[in-house]
C-alpha positions as CSV (number, residue, x, y, z in Angstrom):
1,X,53.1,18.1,-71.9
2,X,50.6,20.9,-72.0
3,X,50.6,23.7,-74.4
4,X,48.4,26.7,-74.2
5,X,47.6,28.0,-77.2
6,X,46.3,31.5,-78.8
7,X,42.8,31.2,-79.9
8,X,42.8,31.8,-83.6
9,X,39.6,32.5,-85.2
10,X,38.3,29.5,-86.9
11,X,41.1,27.6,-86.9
12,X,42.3,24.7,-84.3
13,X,45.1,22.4,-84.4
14,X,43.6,19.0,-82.5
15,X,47.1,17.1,-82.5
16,X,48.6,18.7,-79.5
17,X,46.0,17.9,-77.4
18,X,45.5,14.6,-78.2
19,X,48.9,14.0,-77.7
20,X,49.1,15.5,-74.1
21,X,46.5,13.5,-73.2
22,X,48.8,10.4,-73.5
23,X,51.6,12.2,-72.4
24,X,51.0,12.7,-68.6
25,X,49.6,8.9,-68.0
26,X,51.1,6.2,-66.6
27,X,50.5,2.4,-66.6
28,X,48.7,1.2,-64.4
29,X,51.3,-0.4,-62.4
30,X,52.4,3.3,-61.5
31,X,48.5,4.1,-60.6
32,X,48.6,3.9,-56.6
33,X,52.7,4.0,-55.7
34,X,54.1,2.9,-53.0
35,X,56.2,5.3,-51.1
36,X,59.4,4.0,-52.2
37,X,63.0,5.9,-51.0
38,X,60.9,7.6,-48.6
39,X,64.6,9.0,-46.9
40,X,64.9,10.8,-50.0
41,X,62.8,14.4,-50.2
42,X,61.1,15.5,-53.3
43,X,62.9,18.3,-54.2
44,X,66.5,16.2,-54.0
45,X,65.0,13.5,-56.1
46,X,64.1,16.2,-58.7
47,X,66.9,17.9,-58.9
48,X,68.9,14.7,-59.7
49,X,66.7,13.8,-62.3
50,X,66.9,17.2,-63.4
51,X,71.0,17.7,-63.6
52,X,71.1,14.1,-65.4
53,X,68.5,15.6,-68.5
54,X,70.7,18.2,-68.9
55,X,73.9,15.9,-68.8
56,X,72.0,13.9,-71.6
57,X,71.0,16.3,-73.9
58,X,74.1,18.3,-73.3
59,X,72.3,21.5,-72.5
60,X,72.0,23.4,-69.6
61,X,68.9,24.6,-68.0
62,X,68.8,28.8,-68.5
63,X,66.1,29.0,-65.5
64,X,64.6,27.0,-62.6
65,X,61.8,24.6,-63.4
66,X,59.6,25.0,-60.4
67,X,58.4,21.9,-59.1
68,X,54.6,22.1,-57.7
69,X,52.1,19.5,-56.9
70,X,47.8,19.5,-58.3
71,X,45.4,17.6,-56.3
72,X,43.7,14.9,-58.3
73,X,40.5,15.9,-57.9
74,X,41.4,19.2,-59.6
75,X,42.4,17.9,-63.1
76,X,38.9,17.1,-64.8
77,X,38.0,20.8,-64.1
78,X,41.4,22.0,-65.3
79,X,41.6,20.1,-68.5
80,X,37.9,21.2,-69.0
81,X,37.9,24.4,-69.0
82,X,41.2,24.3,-71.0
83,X,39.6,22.4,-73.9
84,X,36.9,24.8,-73.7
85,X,39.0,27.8,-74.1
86,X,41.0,26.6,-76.7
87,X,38.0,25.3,-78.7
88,X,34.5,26.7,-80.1
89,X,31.3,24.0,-80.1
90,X,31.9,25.1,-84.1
91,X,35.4,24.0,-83.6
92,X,34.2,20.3,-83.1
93,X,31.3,19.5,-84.8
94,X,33.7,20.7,-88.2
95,X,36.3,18.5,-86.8
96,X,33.6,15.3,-86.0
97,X,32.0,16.1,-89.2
98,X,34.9,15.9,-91.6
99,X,36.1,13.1,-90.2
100,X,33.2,10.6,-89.9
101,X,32.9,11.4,-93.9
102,X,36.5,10.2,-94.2
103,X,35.3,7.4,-92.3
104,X,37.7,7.8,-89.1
105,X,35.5,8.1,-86.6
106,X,32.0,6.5,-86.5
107,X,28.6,8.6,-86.8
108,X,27.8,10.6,-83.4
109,X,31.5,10.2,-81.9
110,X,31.9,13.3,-79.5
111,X,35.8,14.3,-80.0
112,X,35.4,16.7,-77.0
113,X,34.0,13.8,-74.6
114,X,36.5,11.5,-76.0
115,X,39.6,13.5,-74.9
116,X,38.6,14.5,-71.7
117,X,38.1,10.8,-71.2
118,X,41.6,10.1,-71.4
119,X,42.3,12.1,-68.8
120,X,41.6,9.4,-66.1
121,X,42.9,8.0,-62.7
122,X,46.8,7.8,-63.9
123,X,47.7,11.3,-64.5
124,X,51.3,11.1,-62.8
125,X,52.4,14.9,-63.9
126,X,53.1,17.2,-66.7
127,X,55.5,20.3,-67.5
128,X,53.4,23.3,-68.5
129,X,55.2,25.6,-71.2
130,X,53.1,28.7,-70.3
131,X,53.5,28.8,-66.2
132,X,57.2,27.0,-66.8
133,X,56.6,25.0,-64.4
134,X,56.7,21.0,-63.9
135,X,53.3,19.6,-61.9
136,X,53.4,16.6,-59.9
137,X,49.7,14.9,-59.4
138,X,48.7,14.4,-55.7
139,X,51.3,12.4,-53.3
140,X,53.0,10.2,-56.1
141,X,56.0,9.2,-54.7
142,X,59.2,10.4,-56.7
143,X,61.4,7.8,-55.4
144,X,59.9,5.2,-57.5
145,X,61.8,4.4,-61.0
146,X,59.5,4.5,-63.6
147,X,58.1,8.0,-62.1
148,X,61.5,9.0,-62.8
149,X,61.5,8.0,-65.9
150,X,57.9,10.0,-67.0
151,X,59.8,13.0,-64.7
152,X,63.0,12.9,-67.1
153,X,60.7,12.9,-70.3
154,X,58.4,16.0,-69.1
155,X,61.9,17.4,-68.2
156,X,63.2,17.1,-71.7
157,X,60.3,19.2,-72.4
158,X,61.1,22.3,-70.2
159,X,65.1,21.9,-71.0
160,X,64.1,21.9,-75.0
161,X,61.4,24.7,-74.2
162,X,64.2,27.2,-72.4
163,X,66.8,26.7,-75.6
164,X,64.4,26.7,-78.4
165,X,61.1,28.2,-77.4
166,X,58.1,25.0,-78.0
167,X,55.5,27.4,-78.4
168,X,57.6,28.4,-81.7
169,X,57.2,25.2,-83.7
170,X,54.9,24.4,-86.0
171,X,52.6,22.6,-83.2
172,X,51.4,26.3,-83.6
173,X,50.2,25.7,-87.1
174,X,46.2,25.5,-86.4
175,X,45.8,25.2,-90.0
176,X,47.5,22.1,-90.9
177,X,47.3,18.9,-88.2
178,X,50.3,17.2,-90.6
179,X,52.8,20.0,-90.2
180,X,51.9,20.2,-86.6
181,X,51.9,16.3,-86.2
182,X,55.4,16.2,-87.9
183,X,56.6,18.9,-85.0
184,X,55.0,16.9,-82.4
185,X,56.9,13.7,-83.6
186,X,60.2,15.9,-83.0
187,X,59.7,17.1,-79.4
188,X,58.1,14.3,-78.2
189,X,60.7,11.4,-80.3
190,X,63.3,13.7,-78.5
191,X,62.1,13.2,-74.9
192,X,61.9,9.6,-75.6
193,X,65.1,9.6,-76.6
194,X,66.2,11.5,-73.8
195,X,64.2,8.9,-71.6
196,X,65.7,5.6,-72.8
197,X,69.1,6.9,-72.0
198,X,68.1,7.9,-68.4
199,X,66.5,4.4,-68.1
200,X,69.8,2.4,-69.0
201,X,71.5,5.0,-66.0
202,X,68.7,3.3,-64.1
203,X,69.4,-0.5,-65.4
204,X,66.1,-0.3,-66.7
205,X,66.1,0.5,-70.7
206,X,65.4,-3.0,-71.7
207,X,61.9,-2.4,-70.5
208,X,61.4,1.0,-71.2
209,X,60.0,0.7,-74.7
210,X,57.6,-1.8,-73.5
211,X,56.3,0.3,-70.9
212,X,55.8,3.2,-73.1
213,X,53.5,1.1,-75.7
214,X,52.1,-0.5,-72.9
215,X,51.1,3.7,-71.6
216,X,48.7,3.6,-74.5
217,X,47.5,0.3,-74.7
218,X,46.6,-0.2,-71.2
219,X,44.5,2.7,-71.3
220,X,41.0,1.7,-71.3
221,X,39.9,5.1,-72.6
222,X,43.1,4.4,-75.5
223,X,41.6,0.9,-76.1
224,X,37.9,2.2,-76.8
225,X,39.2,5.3,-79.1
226,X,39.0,4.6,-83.0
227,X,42.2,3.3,-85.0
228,X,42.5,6.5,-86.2
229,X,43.0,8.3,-83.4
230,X,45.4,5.6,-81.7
231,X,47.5,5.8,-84.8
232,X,46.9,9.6,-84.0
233,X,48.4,9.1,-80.5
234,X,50.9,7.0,-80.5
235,X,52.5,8.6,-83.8
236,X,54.4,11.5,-82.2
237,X,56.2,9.4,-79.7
238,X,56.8,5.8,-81.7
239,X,57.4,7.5,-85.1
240,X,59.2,10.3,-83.7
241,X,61.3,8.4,-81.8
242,X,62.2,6.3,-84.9
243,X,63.0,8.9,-87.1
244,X,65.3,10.3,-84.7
245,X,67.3,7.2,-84.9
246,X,66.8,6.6,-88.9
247,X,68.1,10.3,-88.9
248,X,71.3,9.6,-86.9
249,X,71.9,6.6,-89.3
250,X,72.2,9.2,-92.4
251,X,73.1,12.5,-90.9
252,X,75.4,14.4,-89.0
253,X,75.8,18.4,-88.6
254,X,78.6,20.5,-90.0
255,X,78.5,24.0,-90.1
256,X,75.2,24.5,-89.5
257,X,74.3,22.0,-92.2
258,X,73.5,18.3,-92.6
259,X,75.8,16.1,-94.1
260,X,75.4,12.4,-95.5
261,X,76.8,9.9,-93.2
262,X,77.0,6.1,-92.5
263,X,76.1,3.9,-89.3
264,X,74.7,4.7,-86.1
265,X,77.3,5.8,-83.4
266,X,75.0,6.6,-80.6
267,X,72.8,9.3,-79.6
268,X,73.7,12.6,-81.9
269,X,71.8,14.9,-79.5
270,X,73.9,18.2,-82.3
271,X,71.4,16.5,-84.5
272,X,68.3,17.0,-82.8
273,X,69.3,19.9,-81.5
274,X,69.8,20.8,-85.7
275,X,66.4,19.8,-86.4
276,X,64.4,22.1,-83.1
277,X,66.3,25.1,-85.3
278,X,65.1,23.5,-88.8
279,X,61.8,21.4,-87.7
280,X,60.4,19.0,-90.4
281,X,57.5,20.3,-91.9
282,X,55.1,17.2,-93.2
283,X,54.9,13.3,-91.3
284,X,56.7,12.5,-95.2
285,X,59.4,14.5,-93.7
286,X,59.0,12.3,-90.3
287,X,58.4,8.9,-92.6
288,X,61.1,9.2,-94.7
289,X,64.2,11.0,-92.9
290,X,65.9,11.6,-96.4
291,X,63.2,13.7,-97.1
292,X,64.1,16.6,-95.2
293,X,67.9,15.9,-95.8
294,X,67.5,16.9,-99.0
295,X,64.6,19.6,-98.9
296,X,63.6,19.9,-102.2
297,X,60.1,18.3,-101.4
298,X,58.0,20.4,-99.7
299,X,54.5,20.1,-99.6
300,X,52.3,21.6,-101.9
301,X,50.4,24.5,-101.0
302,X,46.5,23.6,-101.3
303,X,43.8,26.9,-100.8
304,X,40.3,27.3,-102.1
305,X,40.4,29.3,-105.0
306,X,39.3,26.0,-106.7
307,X,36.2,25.6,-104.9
308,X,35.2,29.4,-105.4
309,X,32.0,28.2,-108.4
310,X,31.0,26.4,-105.2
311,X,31.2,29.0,-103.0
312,X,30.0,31.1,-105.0
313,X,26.5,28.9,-105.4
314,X,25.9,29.4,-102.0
315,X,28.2,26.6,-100.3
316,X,30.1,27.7,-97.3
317,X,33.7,26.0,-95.8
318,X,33.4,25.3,-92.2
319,X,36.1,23.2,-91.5
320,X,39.4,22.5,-93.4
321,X,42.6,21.2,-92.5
322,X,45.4,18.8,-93.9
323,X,45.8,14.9,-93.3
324,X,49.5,14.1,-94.7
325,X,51.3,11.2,-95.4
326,X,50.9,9.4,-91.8
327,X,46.9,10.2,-91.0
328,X,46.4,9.3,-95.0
329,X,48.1,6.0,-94.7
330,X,46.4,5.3,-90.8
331,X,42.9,6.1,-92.6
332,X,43.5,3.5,-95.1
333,X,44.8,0.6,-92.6
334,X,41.4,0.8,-90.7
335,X,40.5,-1.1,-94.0
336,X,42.9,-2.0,-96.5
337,X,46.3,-4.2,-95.4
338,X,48.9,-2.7,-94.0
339,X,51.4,-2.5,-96.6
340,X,48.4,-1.9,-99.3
341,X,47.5,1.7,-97.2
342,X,51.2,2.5,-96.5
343,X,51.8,2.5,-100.6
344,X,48.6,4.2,-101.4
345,X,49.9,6.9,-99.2
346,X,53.7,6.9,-100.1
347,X,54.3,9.5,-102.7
348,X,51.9,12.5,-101.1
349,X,53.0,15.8,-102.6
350,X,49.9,17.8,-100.4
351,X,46.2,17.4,-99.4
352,X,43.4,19.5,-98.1
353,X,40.1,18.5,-97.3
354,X,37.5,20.9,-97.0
355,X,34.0,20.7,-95.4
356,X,31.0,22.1,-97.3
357,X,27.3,23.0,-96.4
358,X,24.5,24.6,-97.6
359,X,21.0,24.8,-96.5
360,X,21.8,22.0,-93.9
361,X,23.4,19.5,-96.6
362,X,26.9,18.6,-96.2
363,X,29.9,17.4,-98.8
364,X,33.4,16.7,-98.2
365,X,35.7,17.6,-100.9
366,X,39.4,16.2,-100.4
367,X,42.1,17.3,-103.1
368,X,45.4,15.6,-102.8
369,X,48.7,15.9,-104.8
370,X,51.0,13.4,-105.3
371,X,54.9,13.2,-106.8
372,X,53.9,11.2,-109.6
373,X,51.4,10.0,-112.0
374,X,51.7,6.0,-111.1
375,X,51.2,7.4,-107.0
376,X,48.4,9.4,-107.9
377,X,46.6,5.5,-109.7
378,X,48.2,3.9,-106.4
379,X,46.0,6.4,-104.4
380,X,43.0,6.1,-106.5
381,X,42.9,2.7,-106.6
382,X,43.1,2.2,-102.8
383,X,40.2,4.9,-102.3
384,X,38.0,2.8,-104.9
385,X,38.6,0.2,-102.8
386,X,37.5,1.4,-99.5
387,X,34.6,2.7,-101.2
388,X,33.5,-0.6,-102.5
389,X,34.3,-1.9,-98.7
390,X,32.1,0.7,-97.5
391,X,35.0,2.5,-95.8
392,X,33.7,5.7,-96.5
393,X,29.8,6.3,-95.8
394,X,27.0,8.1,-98.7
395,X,27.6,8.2,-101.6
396,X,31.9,9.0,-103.0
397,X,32.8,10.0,-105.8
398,X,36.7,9.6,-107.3
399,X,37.9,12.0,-109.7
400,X,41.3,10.9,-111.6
401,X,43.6,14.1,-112.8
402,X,44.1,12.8,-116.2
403,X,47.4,14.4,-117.1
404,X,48.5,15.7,-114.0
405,X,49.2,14.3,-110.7
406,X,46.2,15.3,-108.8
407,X,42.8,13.7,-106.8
408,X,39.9,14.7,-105.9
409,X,37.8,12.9,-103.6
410,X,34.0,13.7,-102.8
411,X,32.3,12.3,-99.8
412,X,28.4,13.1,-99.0
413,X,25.6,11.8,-97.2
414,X,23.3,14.4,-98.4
415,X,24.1,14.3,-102.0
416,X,23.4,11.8,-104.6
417,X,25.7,10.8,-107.2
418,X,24.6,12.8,-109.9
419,X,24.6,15.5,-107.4
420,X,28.1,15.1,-106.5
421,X,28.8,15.1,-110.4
422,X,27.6,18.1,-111.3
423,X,29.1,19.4,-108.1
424,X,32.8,18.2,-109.4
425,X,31.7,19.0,-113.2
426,X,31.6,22.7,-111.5
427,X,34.7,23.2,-110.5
């Protein structure tokens, strides 16, 4: 799914595009089709598919979806030129810059070159929100099941987009990749949703989850992308789908509300439809479902009035965003053990990092917040360990809240550690 978005002055949401990239590619087994149910036209084929979304998701499509088809060789140019609009040079070396001090990416990684990587050989097709209109790549044959399948998914999309308007979510939040992430996780766990239930029409479900890890993993671009941004990709689609289902377990909709319930009684599409109209607002939220059944756990609000004796010394901000729960918890399993980083990273109340520089020096200072004091030790304790692993590269420093439930971590290359003292004794 491709969504074109309003240039905001320095601010850029990466998520969605990352996301998109894994969206429109197919396994390899789908790379070179054969022409299957060749009696069958194109636009037959996609009209079935297309009456069958809306008989799943029990809504009806308010407009035709135009069906058009992109030659191959125009993609690389499309997708480049659309990366390039949407972000600034500045846009990417604040992104690459903040996160090789996190230590997510390694030194000299080009983001930019990265994603337009993944945009390879099996591009199959994509529904565009801003033309309205679902693109078919070169002469892929849509007789052939599993095409069907990536066809029913992108439909979801434009179905979802006519009732509640995708551009709308938070996906539009350039200021906060969690938020955005946590909406991502909801259209895209829907489609999935909406996929497997087209695949058991087809007598092909059993395999359906397979092929959609096997999308990523058989990605040679995928396979050579840091953990970081793998956990990244696959998040919206494997973690939305699950707390779709986790959802359904707990909650149903009555009068507009949700309502505690027990067991799992099939596909509560009312729900989803509930949560397009009340979207989650963190990867917490998207973690734990009873999170945003209860809503009285938002995220903390993070800005820089804290950092203003920095600022005011001559330090500037050029890049800031939020991690959340989920990209806290994936930065921590590139080192720690799994169930260590998930724990470290239960019990996020808010984060922000920000990324300093001043006369060509450059410091990363993450603040996080956390429910409670023993999260907030559970935290710091799992960043003193990837620091003594070498997880995070310079020089860190940890600062432990002593009363209150709050961390700051500070990352430089450029600074020593007495620098990075007096730096955190400042604020």
């Amino acid at each position: 799914m491709r969504f074109t978005k309003r240039r905001r002055p320095g601010s850029v949401q990466l998520g969605w595009w990352v996301a998109m990239c894994v969206s429109i590619v197919l396994s390899p087994v789908l790379a070179e089709p054969s022409p299957a149910d060749p009696s069958r036209g194109d636009q037959e084929i996609f009209n079935r598919v297309l009456k069958e979304t809306a008989r799943i998701r029990g809504l009806e499509f308010k407009q035709k979806v135009p069906l058009n088809r992109i030659a191959r060789e125009d993609l690389h140019p499309l997708f480049e030129k659309e990366l390039e609009r949407v972000y600034t040079d500045n846009d990417f070396r604040g992104i690459e810059g903040s996160l090789e001090l996190l230590g997510a990416i390694p030194e000299g990684l080009r983001v930019d070159r990265m994603l337009l990587a993944m945009i390879g050989e099996q591009v199959a097709g994509l529904y565009d929100p801003a033309s309205k209109e679902m693109k078919v790549v070169g002469d892929l044959s849509l007789g052939v099941g599993l095409v069907q399948i990536i066809l029913e998914h992108e439909l979801t999309h434009a179905l979802t987009d006519q009732h509640f308007d995708l551009q709308s979510l938070p996906i539009e939040d350039f200021h906060n990749d969690d938020r955005a992430l946590a909406a991502l996780a909801l259209v895209e766990g829907d489609a999935t949703l909406s996929m497997l239930e087209y695949g058991k029409d087809l007598g092909i479900q059993s395999i359906i989850s397979t092929f959609v890890i096997g999308l990523f993993m058989d990605q040679t671009s995928f396979n050579s992308a840091p953990p970081f941004f793998q956990g990244w990709l696959i998040f919206p689609y494997i973690g939305g789908e699950t707390f779709l289902l986790d959802a359904m377990k707990k909650y149903r909709v009555e009068d507009h509300r949700l309502v505690p319930k027990k067991g799992f009684h099939g596909f509560d599409w009312e729900l989803v439809d509930y949560f397009y109209r009340n979207p989650p607002v963190s990867t917490e939220q998207i973690l734990h479902p009873e999170k945003i059944g209860s809503r009285d756990d938002p995220p903390k609000e993070i800005d820089k009035d804290f950092l203003r004796p920095i600022l005011e010394d001559g330090w500037e901000c050029t890049w800031e965003n939020t991690l959340g729960e989920f990209l806290t918890r994936t930065l921590f399993e590139q080192t720690l053990r799994l169930t260590e980083a998930r724990r470290a990273a239960e019990g996020w109340g808010g984060d922000r990092y920000f990324l300093l520089a001043k006369n060509g020096r450059k410091v990363l200072v993450w603040f996080t917040i956390w429910d409670t004091l023993e999260d907030k030790e559970e935290f710091a304790d799992s960043c003193d360990k990837m620091r003594k692993r070498g997880a995070f590269p310079g020089n860190v420093m940890i600062h432990r809240g002593e009363e209150r439930p709050e961390e700051l971590v500070v990352i430089s290359r450029d600074l020593n550690s007495k620098e990075i003292e007096e730096l955190i004794e400042s604020l």
